[in-house]
N, C-alpha and C positions, 0 to 999 in steps of 0.2 A: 907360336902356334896360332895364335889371333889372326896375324895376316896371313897366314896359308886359309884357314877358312875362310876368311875373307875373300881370298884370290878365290877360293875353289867354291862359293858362291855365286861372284860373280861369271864366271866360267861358266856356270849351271842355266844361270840368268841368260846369259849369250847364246846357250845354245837352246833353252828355249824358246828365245824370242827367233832364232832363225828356222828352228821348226814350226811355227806359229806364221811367221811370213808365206813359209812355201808350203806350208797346208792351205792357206787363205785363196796363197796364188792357184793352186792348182784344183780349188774344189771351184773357184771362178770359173775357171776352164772348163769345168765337167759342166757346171750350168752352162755356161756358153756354146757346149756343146748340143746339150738336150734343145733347150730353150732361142739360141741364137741372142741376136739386140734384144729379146724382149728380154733378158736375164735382168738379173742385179745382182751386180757385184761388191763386195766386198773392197775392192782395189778398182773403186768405178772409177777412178784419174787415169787407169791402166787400160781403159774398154777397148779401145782399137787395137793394143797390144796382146789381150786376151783375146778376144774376136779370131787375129791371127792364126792365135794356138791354138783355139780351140778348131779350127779350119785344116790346121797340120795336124794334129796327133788324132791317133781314134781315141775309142773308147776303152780299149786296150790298155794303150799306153798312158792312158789318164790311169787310168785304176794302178797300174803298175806303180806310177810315180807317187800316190799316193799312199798306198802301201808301203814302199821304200819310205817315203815319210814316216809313217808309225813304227816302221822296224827303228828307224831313229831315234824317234821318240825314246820308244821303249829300250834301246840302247844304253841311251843318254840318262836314264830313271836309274837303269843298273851301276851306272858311273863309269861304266867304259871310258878309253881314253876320245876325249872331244875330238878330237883332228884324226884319229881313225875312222869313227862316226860320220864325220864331216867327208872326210875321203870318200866312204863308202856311196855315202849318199851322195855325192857329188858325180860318182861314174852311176848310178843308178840314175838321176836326172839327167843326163846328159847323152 
């Protein structure tokens, strides 16, 4: 029973840290978008990369994508299965 909780800790750990990356990544975008080079980022090693996105998506689809994030989140809180969650949000990002 130890290492099932163990496994299903780390599980929890994983998928917070990938909801945390693509929250970061996409709230970068939303400044990027507002603000242009004068932003700062979060993932400032990413700046031309976000610059990009922020240049493709509107303000739409930022909010959209970040939304989908929280619904994640809040998924992932209730213990839904991780790789559904993942799935979900992965056609929501994309």
């Amino acid at each position: 029973a130890g290492d099932r909780s163990k496994d299903r800790d780390e599980k929890k750990d994983r998928m917070r840290e990938i909801v945390i990356v693509a929250n970061s990544w996409f709230r970068d975008v939303a400044a990027a978008k507002v603000s242009g080079e004068q932003a700062t980022f979060f993932n400032n090693d990413q700046s031309g990369r976000i610059l990009e996105a922020s240049g493709r998506l509107s303000v739409a689809d930022i909010e959209q994508k970040l939304t989908a994030i929280a619904g994640a989140a809040s998924d992932a809180a209730r213990h839904l299965n991780n790789r559904l969650v993942l799935a979900k949000l992965r056609a929501e990002l994309c």
